[in-house]
N, C-alpha and C positions, 0 to 999 in steps of 0.2 A: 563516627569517624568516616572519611573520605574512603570509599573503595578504591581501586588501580586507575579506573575507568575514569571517578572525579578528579584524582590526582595529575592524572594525564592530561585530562582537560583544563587544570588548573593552569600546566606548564604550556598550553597551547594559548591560554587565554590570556595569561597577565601580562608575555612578554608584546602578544598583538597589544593590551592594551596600551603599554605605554612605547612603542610606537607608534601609533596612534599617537597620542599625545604627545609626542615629541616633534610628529609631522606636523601635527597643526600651531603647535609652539612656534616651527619656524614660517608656516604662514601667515602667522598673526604679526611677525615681524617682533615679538618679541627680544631678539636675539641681535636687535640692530637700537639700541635704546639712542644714537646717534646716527646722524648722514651726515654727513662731511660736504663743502658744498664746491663742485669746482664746475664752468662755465669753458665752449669750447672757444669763446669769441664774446663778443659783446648781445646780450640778451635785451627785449625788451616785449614788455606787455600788453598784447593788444585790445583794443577797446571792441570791446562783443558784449551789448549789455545783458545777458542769460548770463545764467550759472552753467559754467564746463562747455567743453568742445570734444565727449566721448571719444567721438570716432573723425578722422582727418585723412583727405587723400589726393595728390598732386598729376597734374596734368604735364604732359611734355613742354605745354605752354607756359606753366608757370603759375596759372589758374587753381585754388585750395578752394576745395569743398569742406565745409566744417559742419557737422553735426552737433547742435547745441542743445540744452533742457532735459536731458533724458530724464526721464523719472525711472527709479529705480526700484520699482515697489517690488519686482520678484527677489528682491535680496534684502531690501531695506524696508518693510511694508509702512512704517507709519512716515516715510517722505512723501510729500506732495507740492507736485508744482502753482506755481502762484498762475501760469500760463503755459499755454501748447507752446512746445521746443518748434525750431527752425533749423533751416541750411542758410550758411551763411557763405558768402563769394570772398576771398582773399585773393589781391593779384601780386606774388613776388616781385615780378616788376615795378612794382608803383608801393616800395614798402614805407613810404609815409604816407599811406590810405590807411583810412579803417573798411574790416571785413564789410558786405553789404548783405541783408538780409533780401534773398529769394521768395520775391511773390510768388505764390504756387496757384496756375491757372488749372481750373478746376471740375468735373461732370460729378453725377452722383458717387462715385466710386471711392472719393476723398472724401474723409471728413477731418477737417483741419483743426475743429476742437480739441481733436482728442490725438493728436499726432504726436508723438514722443519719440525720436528716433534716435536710432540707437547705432550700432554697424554701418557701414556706408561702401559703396566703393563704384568705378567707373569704368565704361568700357567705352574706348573710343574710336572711332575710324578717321584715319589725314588726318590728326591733330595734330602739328610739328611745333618744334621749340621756335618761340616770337612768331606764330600767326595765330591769325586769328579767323581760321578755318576749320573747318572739320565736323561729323558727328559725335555725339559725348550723349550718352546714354547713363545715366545714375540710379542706382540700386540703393534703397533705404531700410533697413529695418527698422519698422515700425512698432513702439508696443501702444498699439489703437487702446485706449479707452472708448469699451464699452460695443467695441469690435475686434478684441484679439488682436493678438501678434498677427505679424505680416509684415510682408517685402512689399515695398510701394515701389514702383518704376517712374522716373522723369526722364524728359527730352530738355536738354540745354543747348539753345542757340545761342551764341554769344554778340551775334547781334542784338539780342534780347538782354540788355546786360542784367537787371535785376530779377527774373522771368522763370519759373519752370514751369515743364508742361506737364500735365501729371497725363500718364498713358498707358498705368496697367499696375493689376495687385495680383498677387497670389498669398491668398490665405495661410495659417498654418494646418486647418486641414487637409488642403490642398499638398502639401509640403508633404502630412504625413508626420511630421517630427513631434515628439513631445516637451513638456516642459515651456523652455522660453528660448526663444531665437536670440541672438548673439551678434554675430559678425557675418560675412559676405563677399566672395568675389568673383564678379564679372568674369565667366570665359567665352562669353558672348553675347549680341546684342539680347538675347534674353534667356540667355542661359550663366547661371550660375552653383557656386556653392555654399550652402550654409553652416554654420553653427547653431549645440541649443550647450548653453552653460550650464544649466541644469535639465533634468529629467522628472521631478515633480513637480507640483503643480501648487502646493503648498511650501510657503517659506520655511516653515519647521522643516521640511523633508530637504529642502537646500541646505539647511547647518550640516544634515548628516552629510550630505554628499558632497560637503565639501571639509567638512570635521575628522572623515574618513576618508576620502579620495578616492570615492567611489568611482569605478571607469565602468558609467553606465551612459556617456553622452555620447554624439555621435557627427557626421559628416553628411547632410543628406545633400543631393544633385537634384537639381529640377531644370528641364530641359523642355519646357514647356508640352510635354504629350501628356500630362492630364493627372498628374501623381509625381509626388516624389520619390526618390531613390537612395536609399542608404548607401555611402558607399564606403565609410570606416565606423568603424565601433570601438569599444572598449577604450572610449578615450576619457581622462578625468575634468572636470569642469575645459569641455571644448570652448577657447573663448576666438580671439583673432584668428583669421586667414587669409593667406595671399598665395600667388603664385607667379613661381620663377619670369622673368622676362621671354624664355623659349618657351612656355608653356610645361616645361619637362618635370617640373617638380611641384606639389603643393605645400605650403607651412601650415602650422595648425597650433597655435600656444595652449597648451595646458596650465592656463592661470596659476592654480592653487595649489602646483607642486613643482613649478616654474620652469618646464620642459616645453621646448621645442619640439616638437614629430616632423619626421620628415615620408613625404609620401611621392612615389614615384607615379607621374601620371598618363594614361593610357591615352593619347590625343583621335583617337577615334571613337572608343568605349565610354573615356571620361573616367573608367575607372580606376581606384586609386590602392597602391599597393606601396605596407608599409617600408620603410626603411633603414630607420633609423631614431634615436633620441637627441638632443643637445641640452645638458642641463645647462641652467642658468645662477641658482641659486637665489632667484628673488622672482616675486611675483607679475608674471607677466599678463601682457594685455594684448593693445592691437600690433599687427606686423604691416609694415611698408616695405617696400619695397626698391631699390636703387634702380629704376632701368636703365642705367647706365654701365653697372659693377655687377649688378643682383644681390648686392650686398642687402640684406636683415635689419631694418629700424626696428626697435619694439619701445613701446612706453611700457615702465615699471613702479609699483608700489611696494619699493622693499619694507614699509609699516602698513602693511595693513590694518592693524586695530588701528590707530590713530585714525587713517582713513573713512574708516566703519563711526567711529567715533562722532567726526567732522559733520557725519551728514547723517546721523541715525537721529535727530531731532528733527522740528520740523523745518527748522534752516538750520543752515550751514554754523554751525559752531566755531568762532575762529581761538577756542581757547586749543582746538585738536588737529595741527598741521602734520601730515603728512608726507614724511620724504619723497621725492621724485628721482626716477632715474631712466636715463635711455641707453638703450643697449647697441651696438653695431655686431653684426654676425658675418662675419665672412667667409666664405670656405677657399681652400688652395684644393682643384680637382670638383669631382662630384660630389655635391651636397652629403655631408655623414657627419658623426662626434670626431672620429679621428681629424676632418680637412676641417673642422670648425674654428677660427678663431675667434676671439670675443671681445669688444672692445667698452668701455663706459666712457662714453663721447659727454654727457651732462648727471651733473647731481645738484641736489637742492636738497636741503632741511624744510620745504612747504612752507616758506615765506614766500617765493619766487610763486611757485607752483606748487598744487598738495594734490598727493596721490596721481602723476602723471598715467594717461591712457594713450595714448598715443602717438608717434614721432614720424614725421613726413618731410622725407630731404627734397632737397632743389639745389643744383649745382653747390654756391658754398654757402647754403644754408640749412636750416633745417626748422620745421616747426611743429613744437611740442602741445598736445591735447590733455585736459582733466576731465573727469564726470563731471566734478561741483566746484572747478575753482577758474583759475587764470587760463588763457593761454598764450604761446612763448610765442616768438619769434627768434632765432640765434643766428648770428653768421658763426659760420665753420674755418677759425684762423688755425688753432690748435687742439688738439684731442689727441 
């Protein structure tokens, strides 16, 4: 028979367990066996011959960086790509074009075979709305094959229309971070902040930490003096990050228990102090950001297992679509849960789009990202 001590343990043990299990129930998207599918305006599909557009991110000009091919082995291990992922040019302006794929010029520091990129984002100086002027500096996470994870740096001339310059990596040693790199934002021409979604290094050790919602990921800063800097912890699968148009605030998605973090930021130290939560109730991905309102784009995967499903073979399976949803976050006052409001500007049942990652507005439009499938284009009539 169970002594006091077993007994106690039992009542400490079974009710974690099936929370536990209830949490990952609702990650799995189990709990949504339907997506209902409403449009804010008229959608259509753009031609990018890859599989997915991860990660996407919008210039004042109008100019869309798209991130395409990621291979997904720290989550998915037996996917592999047929070829190296690219960055692809999209101009709002000119939206009967197709995206154009960016030659990447190149020294030893690249190796383009193995380039998979993941996270993306841009820092730009005198880029205004319709010129066609300025610097624009692009941050890439890379998961190099056969070189490690890594942030790649490009230079974009846009007199160079099809063109990058490639001009600088830091390592994940370098970083300091463990696990897998994630997402990325520019708070200067080479300084930024990172994500790792996970924290082991074996995929087995991913299901736990994301089966339990383990808050062992983190924030690190790298400011180019020689090392990175942790500057938040205790976060659960860290996936997306942006930051405020004043610099004042940073976002940070917790994927796989579909919360927002909001961090207050120190503009001389860099350093970040927590603030606040914003639940969502669906699994979130990357954040964009409005420079216009400040207002919160996020792409979501309210089915996860479908998703998981879609692309856990060695192609893409289209018997397993994935619902899509993009989120609007707006605050009235200082970023918090209280000033949060929440908006769902697009949904799909993953005939449109499966498993959306991404959503990057532009005046009255907006354009939606996947890991392994379509991606959108939408004018913004009604939402």
């Amino acid at each position: 028979m169970l002594g006091m001590l077993g007994k106690l343990s039992l009542l400490i043990i079974i009710p974690l367990f099936f929370q536990s299990a209830f949490r990952f129930w609702k990650i799995l998207g189990l709990h949504r066996p339907i997506v209902f599918n409403h449009y804010p305006g008229e959608c259509k599909i753009l031609n990018i011959p890859q599989q997915g557009s991860e990660d996407l991110t919008t210039l004042p000009n109008g100019l869309v960086f798209i991130s395409s091919g990621l291979v997904e082995e720290t989550v998915y291990p037996v996917v592999r790509p047929i070829e190296p992922g690219n960055i692809y040019l999209y101009n709002y302006n000119k939206p009967n074009s197709d995206p154009i794929r960016l030659i990447v010029e190149h020294g030893g520091d690249f190796y383009p075979e193995g380039f998979r990129p993941h996270g993306i984002s841009v820092w730009s100086e005198n880029v205004k709305k319709n010129a066609s002027s300025g610097k624009i500096t692009l941050f890439v996470v890379n998961h190099c094959t056969k070189r490690g994870d890594r942030v790649e740096i490009f230079e974009y001339h846009q007199s160079a229309v099809n063109k990058l310059k490639h001009v600088g990596v830091v390592s994940q040693s370098q970083l300091g971070t463990p696990g897998a790199l994630n997402d990325l934002v520019a708070i200067g021409p080479r300084i930024f902040y990172v994500t790792n979604l996970v924290r082991f290094s074996h995929w087995i050790g991913h299901w736990f930490e994301f089966s339990l919602s383990l808050p062992i990921t983190q924030v690190t800063l790298w400011d180019g003096s020689g090392s990175g800097r942790v500057v938040a912890t205790g976060l659960r699968s860290a996936n997306g990050i942006n930051m405020s148009p004043d610099g004042r605030y940073v976002y940070v998605s917790e994927s796989f228990v579909g919360v927002i973090k909001i961090y207050r930021r120190d503009s001389k130290t860099n350093n970040l102090e927590y603030v606040d939560d914003v639940e969502t109730g669906t699994v979130t991905d990357n954040i964009e950001i409005d420079p216009d309102t400040g207002n919160l784009w996020i792409g979501c995967t309210p089915q996860l297992l479908k998703n998981l499903l879609e692309v856990l073979p060695n192609k893409v399976d289209p018997r397993y679509k994935a619902g899509s949803q993009v989120l609007r976050i707006s605050f009235k006052g200082d970023p918090s849960a209280a000033t949060a409001s929440i908006r769902e500007v697009y949904s799909d049942d993953g005939v449109q789009i499966s498993g959306a990652s991404a959503a990057s507005p532009y005046g009255n439009n907006v354009m939606i990202g996947s890991v392994t499938h379509n991606t959108v284009h939408c004018h913004l009539k009604a939402y």
